[in-house]
C-alpha positions in Angstrom: -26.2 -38.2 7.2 -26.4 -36.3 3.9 -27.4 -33.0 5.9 -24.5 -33.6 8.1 -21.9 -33.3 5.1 -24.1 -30.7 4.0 -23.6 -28.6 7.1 -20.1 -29.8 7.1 -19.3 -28.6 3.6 -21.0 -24.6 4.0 -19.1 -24.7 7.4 -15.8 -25.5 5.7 -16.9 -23.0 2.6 -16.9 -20.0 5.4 -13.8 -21.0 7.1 -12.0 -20.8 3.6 -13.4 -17.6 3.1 -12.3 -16.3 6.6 -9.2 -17.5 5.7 -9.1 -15.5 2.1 -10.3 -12.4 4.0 -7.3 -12.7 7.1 -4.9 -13.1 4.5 -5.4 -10.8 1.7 -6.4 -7.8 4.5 -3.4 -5.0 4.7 -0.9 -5.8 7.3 -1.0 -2.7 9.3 -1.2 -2.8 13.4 -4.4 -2.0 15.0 -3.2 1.5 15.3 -2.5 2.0 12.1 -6.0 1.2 11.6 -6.3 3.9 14.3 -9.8 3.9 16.3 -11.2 7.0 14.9 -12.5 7.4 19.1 -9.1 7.1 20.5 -7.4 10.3 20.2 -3.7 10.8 19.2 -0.8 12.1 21.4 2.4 11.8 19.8 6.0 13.0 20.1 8.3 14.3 17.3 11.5 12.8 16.8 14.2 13.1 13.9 16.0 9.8 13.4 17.0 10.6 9.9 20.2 12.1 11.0 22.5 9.2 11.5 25.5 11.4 10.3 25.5 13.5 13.7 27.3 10.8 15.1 26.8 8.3 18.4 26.4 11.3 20.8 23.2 13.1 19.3 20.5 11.4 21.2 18.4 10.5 18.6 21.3 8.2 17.7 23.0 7.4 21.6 19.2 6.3 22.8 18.0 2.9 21.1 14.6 3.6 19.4 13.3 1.3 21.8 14.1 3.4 24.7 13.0 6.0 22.9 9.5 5.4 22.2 9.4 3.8 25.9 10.2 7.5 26.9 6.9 8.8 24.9 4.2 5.8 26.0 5.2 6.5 29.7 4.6 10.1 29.4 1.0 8.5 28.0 1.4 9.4 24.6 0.4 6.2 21.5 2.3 8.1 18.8 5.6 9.3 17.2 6.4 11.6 14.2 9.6 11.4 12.1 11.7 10.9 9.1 13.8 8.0 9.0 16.4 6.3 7.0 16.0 3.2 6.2 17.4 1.2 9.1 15.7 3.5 11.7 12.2 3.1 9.3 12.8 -0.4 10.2 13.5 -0.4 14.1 10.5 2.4 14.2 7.9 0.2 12.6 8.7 -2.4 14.6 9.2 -0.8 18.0 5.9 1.3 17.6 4.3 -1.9 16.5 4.9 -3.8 19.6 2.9 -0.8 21.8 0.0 -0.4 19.5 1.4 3.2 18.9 0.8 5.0 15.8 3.2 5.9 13.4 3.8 9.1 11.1 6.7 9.1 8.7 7.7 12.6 8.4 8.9 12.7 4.4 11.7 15.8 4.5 12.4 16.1 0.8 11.8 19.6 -0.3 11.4 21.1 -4.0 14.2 21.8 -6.0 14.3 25.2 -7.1 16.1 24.4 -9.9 13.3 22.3 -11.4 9.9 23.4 -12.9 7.2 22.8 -11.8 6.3 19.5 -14.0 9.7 18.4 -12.9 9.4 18.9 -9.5 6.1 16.7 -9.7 7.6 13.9 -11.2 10.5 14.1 -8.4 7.7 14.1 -5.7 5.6 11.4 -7.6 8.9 8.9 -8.0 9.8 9.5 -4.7 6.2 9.1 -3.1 6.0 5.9 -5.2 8.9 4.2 -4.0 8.2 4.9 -0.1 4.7 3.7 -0.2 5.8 0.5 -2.1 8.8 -0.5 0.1 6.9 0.0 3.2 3.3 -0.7 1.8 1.3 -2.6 4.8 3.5 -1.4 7.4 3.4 2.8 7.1 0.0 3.9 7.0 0.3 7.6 8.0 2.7 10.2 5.7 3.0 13.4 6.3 4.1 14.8 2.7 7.4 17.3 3.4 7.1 19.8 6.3 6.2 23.9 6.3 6.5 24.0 2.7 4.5 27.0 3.0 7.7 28.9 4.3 9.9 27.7 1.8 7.5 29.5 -0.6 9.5 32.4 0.8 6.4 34.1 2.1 5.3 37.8 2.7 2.8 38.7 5.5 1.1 36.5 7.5 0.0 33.9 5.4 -3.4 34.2 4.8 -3.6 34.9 1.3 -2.2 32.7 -1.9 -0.7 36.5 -2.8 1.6 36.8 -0.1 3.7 33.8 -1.3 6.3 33.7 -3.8 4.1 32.6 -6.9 7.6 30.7 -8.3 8.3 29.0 -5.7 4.8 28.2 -4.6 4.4 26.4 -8.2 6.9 24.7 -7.4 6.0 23.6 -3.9 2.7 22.7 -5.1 3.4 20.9 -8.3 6.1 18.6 -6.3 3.0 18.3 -3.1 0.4 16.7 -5.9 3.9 14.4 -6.8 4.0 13.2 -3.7 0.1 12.8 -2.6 -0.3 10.7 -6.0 2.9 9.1 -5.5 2.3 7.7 -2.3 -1.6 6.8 -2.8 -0.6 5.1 -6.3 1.9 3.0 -4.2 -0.1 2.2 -1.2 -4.2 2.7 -2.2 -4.5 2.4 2.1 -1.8 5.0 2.7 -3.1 8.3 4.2 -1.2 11.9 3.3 -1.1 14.8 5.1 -0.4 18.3 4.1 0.5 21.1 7.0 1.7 24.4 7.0 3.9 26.1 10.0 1.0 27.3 12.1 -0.3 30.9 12.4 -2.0 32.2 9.3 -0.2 30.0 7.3 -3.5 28.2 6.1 -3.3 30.5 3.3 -1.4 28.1 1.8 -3.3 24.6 2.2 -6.6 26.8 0.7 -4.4 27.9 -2.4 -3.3 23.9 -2.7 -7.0 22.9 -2.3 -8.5 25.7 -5.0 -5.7 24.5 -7.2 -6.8 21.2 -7.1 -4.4 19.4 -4.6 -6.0 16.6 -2.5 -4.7 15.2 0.9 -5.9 12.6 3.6 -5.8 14.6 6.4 -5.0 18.3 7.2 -2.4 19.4 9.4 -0.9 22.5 10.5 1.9 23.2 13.4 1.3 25.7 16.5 3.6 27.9 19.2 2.8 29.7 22.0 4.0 33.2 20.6 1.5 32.5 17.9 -1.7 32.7 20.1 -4.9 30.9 20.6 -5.8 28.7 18.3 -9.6 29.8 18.0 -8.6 33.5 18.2 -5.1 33.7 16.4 -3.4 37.3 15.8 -4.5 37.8 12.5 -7.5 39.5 12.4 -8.4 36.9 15.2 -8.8 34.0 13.0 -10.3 30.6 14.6 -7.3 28.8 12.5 -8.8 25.5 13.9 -12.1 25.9 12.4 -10.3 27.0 9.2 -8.5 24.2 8.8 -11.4 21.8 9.9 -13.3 23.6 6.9 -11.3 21.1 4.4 -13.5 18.4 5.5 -10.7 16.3 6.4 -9.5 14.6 10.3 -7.2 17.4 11.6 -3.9 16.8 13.1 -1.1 18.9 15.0 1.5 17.7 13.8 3.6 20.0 16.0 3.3 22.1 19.1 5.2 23.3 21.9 6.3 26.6 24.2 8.4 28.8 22.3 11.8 29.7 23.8 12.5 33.0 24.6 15.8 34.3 23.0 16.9 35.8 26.6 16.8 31.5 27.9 14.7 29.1 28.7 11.7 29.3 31.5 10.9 25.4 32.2 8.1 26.1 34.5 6.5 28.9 31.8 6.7 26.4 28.9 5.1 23.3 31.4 2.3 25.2 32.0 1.9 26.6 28.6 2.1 22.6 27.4 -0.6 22.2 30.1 -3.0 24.2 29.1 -2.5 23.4 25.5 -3.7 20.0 25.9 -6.4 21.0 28.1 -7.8 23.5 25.1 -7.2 21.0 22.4 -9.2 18.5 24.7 -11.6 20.7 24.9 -12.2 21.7 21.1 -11.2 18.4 19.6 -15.0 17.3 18.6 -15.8 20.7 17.3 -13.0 20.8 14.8 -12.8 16.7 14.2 -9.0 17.5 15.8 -7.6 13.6 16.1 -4.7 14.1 17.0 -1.3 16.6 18.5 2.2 15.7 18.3 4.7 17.8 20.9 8.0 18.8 19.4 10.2 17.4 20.2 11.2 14.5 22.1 14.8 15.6 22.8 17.1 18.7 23.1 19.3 19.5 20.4 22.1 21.9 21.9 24.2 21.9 18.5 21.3 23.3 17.3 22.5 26.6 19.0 19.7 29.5 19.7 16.4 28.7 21.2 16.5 25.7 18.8 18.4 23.5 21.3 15.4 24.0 24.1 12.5 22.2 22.3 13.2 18.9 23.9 10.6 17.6 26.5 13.6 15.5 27.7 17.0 16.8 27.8 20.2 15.6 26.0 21.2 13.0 28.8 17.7 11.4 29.3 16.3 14.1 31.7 12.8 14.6 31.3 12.1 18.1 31.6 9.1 19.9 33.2 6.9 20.0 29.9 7.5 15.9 30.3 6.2 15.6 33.4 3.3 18.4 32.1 2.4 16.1 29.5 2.5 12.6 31.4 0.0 14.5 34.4 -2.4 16.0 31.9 -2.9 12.5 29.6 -2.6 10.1 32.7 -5.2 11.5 35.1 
């Protein structure tokens, strides 16, 4: 009898502890705790701009039909910034498919600040997104191509070719935000990108000055080459940026519009192939993960701007939809 209770009572001692363990664990989907083997495809999105009114069709489509309008092109992820209400509905829609989710964080330096200043803007700000949404956002990607707001000259490869001003500036209020966000949320994981190219002059200036991220990222376009042979000097600018030691994510990609219009078929194969290359050369650069931009056309946009969309204003999808639904769903 006694060993019975004995048994009884160790039995009941690791059921409280499983309990402890369940409860005090971070409350973040299985996604968000994203399976390091499962690789990311995502969509970009902006639902931060609720002031363009009911017809702009990040606003007339319900997130919900929205992110059912990325899984069944095959895709588990979506990028954006959000206010607060759309934060909300994302988390939860994105939630119920297992997707993951990267809040885009949009604020940019303020050139009117120094650069001590602009850190404590970045650092209050990082701070109080991690906090209201600690548990739930896992993934932040920490503003977006500051590395042209630096008001660059050349092709980026080199901290000299950006404005040393503003790059203080943008740097300064980057560490803000990186601390901001980790001192908020110690699970959270930061991102850093630059716009593609030979823009990685920028994250290896940020690094030898001391900044710290979670995971690089950088953007790519089809008029800006191959990513293992890029046009400057024929750079591999994926093995550059795996050089960080960090995951690497494409935050953005996508076929470039041509200012004479808009060649569907050109930019679905271009998508194509893009996937098939990054496929390909995921493993050798620890590449996990490539977001397309962007989920819909913007036509008040105006120049090639309004042609991004892999589905068009009135829920069309467009050829680099059905591109990307045949090359992930095979």
């Amino acid at each position: 009898m006694s060993r019975i209770k004995t048994s009884m009572k160790k039995y009941n001692q690791v059921a409280i502890s499983i309990l402890f363990l369940a409860l005090s664990a971070p409350a973040y989907s299985e996604t968000q705790e994203h399976p390091e083997q499962t690789f990311i495809w995502g969509a970009v999105g902006h639902n931060d701009r609720p002031d363009r009114g009911r017809a702009y069709p990040y606003n007339f489509f319900s997130v919900s039909e929205q992110m059912d309008m990325v899984t069944t092109a095959g895709m588990n992820a979506y990028r954006a910034g959000c206010k607060e209400e759309a934060c909300e509905k994302l988390i939860e829609e994105t939630g119920k498919r297992g997707m993951v989710f990267l809040r885009s964080i949009e604020m940019r330096p303020d050139a009117k600040l120094t650069p001590e200043e602009n850190y404590r803007r970045g650092y209050n700000h990082g701070l109080e997104e991690a906090q209201k949404y600690k548990g739930r956002i896992k993934y932040y990607e920490a503003s977006n191509e500051l590395d042209n707001w630096t008001k660059l000259a050349g092709d980026g490869s080199h901290k000299v070719m950006y404005n040393p001003f503003r790059y203080r500036m943008a740097r300064e209020f980057l560490r803000g935000l990186v601390d901001g966000i980790h001192a908020g949320d110690k699970e959270a994981r930061v991102l850093i990108d630059n716009a593609g190219w030979c823009h990685y002059g920028f994250l290896k200036a940020l690094w030898a000055d001391g900044v710290r991220w979670d995971i690089t990222a950088f953007h790519w376009y089809s008029d800006q080459g191959d990513i293992e042979r890029a046009g400057c000097q024929a750079a591999n600018v994926a093995e550059i940026h795996a050089s960080f030691g960090k995951p690497v994510w494409i935050t953005e990609y996508n076929y470039r519009p041509k200012k004479d219009g808009y060649d569907q078929e050109e930019a679905g194969e271009w998508v194509a192939a893009f996937i098939n290359q990054v496929k390909a050369v995921a493993p050798k650069y620890n590449i996990q993960a490539a977001f397309i931009y962007e989920l819909f056309d913007e036509p008040d946009e105006g120049g090639t701007e309004k042609y991004y969309g892999i589905i068009e204003e009135d829920g069309k999808r467009k050829k680099t939809w059905h591109s990307i639904r045949e090359s992930l769903t095979d």
